[in-house]
N, C-alpha and C positions, 0 to 999 in steps of 0.2 A: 379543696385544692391539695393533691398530694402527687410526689414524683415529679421527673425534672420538667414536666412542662406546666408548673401550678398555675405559673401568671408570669406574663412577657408585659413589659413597658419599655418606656424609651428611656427611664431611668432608675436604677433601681439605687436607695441612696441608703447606706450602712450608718444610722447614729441619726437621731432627731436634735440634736443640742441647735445653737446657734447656725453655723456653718446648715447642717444639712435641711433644717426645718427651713430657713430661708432659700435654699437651692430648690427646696419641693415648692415652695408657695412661687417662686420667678416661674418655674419648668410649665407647671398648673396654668397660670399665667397665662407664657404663651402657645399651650395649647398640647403641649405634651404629656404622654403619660406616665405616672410616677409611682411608684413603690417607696415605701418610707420605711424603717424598720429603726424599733428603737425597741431596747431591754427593759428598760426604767420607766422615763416620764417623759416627753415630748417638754422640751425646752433646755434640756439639760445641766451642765453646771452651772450657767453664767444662771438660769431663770430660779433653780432650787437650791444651789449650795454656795453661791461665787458671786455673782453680779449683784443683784437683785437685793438677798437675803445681808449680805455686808452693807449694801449702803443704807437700808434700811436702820440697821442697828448704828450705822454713823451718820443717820437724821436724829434717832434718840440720844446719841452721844452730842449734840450739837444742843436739842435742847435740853438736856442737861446743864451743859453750860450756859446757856443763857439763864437758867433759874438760878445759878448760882453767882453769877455775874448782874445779875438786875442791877441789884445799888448802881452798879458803875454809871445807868443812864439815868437814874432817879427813877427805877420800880421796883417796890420791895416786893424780894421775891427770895425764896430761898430752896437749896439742895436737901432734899431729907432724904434721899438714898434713892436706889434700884430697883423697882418689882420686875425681874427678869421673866414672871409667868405673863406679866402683861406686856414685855417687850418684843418676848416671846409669840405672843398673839396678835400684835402688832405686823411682828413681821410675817407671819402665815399670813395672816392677812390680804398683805400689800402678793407677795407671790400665788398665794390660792385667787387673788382677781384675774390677775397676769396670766397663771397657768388656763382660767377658765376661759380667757379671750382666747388664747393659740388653741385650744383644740376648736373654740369654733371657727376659728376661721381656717384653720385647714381642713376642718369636716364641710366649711362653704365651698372647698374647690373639690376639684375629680382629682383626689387623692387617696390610693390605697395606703393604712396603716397597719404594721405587723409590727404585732407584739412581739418580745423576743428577741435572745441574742444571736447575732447575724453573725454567719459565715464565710470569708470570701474561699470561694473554692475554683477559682480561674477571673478571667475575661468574662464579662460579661454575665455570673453566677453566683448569688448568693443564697447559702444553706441557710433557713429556721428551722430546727428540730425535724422533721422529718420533709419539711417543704421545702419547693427549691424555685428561686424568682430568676427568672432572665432578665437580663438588662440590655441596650443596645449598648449603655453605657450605664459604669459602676462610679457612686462617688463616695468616698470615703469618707466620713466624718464623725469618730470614733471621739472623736475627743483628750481630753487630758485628766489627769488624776492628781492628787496631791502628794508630793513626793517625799519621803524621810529620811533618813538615816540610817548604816547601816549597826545594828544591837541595839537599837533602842525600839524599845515595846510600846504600842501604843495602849494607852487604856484611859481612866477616867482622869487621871491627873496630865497625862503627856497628849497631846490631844494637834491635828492637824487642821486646818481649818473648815474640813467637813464637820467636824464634831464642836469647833469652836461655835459655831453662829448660830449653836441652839444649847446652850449650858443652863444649868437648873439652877446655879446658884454662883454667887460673884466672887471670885476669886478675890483677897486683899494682895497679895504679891502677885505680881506673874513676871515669867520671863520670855520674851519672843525671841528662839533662835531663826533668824535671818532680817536682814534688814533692805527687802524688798519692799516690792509696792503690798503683798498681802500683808507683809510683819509689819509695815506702817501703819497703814490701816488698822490691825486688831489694837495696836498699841497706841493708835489715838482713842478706839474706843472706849477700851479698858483705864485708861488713864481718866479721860470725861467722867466714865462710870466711879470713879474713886480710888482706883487701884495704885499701886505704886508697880513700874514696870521698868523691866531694864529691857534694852534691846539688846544683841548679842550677835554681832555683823562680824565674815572672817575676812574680809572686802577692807577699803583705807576708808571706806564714807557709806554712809546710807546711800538708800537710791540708786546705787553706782551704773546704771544704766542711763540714768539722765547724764547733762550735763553736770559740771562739780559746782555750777552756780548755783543750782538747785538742791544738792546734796548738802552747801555750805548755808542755805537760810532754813531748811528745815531745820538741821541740824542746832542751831541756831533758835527757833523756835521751841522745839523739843525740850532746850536745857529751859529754856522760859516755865515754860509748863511741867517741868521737873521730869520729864521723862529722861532715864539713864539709857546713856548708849555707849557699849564698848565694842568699837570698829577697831579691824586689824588686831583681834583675835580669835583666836580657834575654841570650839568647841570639843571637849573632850570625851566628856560621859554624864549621865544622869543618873541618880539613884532614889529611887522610891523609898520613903521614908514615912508609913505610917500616910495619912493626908497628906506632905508635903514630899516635896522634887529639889534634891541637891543638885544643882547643875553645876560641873566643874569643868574649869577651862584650859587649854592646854597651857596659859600664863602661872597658873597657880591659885587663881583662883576662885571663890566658891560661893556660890548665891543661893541662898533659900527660897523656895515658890511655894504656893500652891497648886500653880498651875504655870506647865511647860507648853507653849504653842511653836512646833515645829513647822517654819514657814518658809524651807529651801530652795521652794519651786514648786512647780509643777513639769509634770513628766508625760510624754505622748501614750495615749490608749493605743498602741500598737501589738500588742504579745495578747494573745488568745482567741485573735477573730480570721485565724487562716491568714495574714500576710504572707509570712513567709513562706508558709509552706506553696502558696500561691506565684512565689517568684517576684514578687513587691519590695523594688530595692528600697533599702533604709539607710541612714547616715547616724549616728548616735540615739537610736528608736523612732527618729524623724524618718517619717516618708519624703522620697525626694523626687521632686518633682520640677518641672522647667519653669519658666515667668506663665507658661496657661492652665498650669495646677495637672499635668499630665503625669501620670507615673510610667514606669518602663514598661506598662504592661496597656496594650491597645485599648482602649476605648476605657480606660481605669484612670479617675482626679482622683485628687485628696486635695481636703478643706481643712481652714480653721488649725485648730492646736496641734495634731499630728503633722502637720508641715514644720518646715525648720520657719523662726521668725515671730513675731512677737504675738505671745497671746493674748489675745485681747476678743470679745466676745464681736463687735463691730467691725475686727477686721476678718473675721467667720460669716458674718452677714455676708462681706462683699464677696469673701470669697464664693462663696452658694450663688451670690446672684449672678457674676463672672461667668461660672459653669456652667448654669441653665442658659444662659447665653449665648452661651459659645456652643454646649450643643443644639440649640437652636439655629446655630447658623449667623447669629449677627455681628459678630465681630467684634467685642467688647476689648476695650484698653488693659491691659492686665493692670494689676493691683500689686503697687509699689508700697513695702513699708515706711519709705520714709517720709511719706505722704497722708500716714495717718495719725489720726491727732492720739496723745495719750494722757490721762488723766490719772491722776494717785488719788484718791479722796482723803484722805487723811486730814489736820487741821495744824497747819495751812494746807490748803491741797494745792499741788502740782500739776499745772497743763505742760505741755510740748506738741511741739511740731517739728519735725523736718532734721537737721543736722546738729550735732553737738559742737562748739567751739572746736574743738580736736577732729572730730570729722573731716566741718568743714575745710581745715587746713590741710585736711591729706588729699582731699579733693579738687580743690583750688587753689591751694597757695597760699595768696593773703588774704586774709578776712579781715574786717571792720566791723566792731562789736560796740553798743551802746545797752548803759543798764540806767532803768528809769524806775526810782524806790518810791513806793505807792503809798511814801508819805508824802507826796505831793498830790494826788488823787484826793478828791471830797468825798466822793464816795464810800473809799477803804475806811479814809479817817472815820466816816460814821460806822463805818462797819465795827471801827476798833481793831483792824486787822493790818498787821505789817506784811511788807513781803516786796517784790521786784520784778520787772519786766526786763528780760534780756533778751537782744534782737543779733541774731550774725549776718553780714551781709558778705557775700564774696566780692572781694576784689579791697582795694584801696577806700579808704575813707574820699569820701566825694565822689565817686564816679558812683557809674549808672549799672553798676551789678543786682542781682535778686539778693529777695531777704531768701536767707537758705536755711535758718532757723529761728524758733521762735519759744521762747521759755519764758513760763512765769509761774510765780508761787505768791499764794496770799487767799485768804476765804474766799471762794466763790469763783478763782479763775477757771475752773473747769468751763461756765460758762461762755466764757469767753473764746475754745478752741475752737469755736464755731468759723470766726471770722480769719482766726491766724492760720486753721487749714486754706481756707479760701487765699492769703498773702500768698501761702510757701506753693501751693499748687499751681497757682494761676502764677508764679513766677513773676509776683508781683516787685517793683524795686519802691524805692522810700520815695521816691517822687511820685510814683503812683498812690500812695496810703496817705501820705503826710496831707494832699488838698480835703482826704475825706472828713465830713462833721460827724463827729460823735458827738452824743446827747449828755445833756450835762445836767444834773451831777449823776452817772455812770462810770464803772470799772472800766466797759472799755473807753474809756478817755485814755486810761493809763496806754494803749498799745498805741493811741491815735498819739498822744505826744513823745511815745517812745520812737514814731517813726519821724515826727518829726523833729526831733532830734540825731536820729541819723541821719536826715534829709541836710542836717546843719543848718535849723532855723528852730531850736528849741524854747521851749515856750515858761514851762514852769521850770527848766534845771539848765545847768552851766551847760554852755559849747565846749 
């Protein structure tokens, strides 16, 4: 295959990560031809450096702490430290199964896969190295990177979380600059693991993308577990020092590590694969695109992290599935973020859905908010785990408005986002949730009495 006619499909898709391996397997599907082109590894960051590989290591940080926490239920059990080369192996592990099922199951469908980094070089045209793939349609999904700072050098001590989720040996200090969902996470890790860690947010709260209900029980939890947080200060400079990392802050002052994890963000895979030069408008390195993922350029989406809007690896899914859809012909719903569920994993971890108290008030007006503390839950109590269920509803307390958000924090709610996407999408209201049975003794009891309590007929807590 070589020169501009190597191979014509009806989609030639830039980036195998989340977003475009699920656009290939829908497209495959129903019946269309595809092109895949990926530089790296088919599954991308969420399956080898981000999704996958982090929670793994905060399933080992979990049982961690239960070996060190035994006594509390009557099983003697105790922490004797880390073998990071078996954590380490652990979690290849869990990703080299994962990685083994996605290539076969894209090798089960009629999909061509190209090695190599792709080019867009117009409408309809992507370059590999001397090959050039037609597309009817082109879908972008390049992915994101991990973002840093400007003068600060990465190396074995200053480290971003590609480099974080495979370390050869356990840091005793560390410090996490940013206190997002990734800086939470490594810092419940490291903390599990033994560490003593400060967080280093320039933001008034952790989390600040949730609700402040959420930002206020973690926060809360954290000092429990001794993790230090200084929110609503700047970061200044870092200076390598022999094995350790002086980090100093624009207040004055100054913390010792061993290890610096810069967790600012992440930033879109936009700059090297022909965008611009292509004519692909962008907005702050986001490709910008309308509600059907269309970019300004004919028969050209963009998927997943290079869109403006939340990264998340499952709302990459939808967006792939979306576009093979829609070039398909059938009409599919576009994909709303506020409609997808998001989880922190950290310990407590952090579910949500739908609008933040402040949202919803610029949206509707008045809201009607009830919080239900899962020391009344049987189940948390076993769990040994604190935390809350916050519910907003639009409009007036009593009346027959939707729940418009849905927030909670406490071990294990991520499972639970299952049910509260279903409340916020389906425009569910408290008279709809409040008659449903939850099983008892389960977590979600906690949502089932939190709604009925805004129903105004609560069960285990004050009206």
């Amino acid at each position: 295959m070589s020169g501009t006619d190597a191979h014509s499909a009806d989609l030639v898709i830039l980036g195998g990560g989340s977003g475009g391996y699920a656009c290939a397997l829908r497209a495959a599907e129903l019946g269309l031809s595809v092109v895949l082109v990926e530089k790296d590894k088919l599954g991308g960051t969420c399956l080898h450096r981000g999704c996958i590989p982090t929670k793994a290591l905060l399933h080992a940080a979990e049982v961690a702490d239960h070996a060190r926490d035994g006594a509390k239920v009557g099983i003697r059990s105790s922490f004797d430290g880390v073998d990071l080369a078996g954590v380490n192996a652990y979690r290849e592990n869990v990703v080299g199964r994962l990685y083994k099922g996605l290539q076969g199951l894209v090798a089960s469908r009629a999909i061509t896969v190209v090695e190599g980094a792709g080019t867009l070089e117009g409408a309809g045209v992507v370059r590999v190295g001397e090959d050039r793939y037609r597309g009817r349609h082109v879908v972008l999904a390049t992915g994101s990177y991990a973002r840093t700072l400007p003068g600060l050098e990465l190396d074995d001590r200053i480290v971003t979380s590609d480099r974080a989720i495979s370390l050869d040996e356990m840091p005793r200090r560390v410090v996490v600059l940013g206190g997002g969902v990734i800086g939470v996470e490594f810092a419940s890790v490291w903390r599990s693991f033994g560490a003593e860690v400060t967080i280093v947010e320039a933001l008034p709260r952790l989390v600040a993308a949730e609700d402040p209900f959420c930002s206020t029980q973690l926060e809360r939890a954290f000092r429990r577990r001794r993790i230090a947080a200084r929110t609503g200060v700047r970061f200044a400079k870092a200076t390598r020092n022999g094995d350790a990392v002086t980090v100093a802050l624009e207040s004055g002052e100054e913390i010792e590590a061993d290890l610096l994890l810069v967790a600012v963000g992440r930033g879109p895979n936009t700059t090297g694969h022909g965008f611009a030069e292509a004519g692909v408008a962008t907005e702050g390195g986001f490709v910008t695109v309308d509600e059907r993922l269309r970019t300004n350029l004919d028969g050209v989406y963009a998927v997943g992290d290079v869109t403006p809007g939340l990264q998340l690896a499952h709302r990459g899914f939808a967006h792939g599935i979306f576009v093979a859809e829609d070039v398909a012909g059938l009409d599919p719903v576009p994909v709303a973020d506020d409609g997808i569920p998001r989880v922190t994993y950290c310990d407590p971890e952090i579910a949500s859905v739908g609008l933040t108290e402040d949202a919803a008030r610029q949206r509707y007006g008045e809201v009607h908010t009830v919080t239900y503390d899962l020391a009344g839950n049987g189940k948390s109590q076993i769990l040994q785990t604190s935390g809350a269920v916050k519910l907003v509803q639009a409009g007036a307390a009593g009346g027959d408005g939707a729940v418009v958000g849905l927030h909670m924090v406490g071990s294990r709610v991520g499972e639970l986002v299952g049910e509260a996407q279903l409340i916020y999408n389906w425009e569910a209201t408290p008279a709809d949730v409040a008659p449903l049975i939850h099983a008892h003794p389960t977590q979600s009891e906690a949502l089932g009495e939190a709604h009925l309590a805004l129903a105004g007929k609560p069960l285990h807590t004050h009206g």
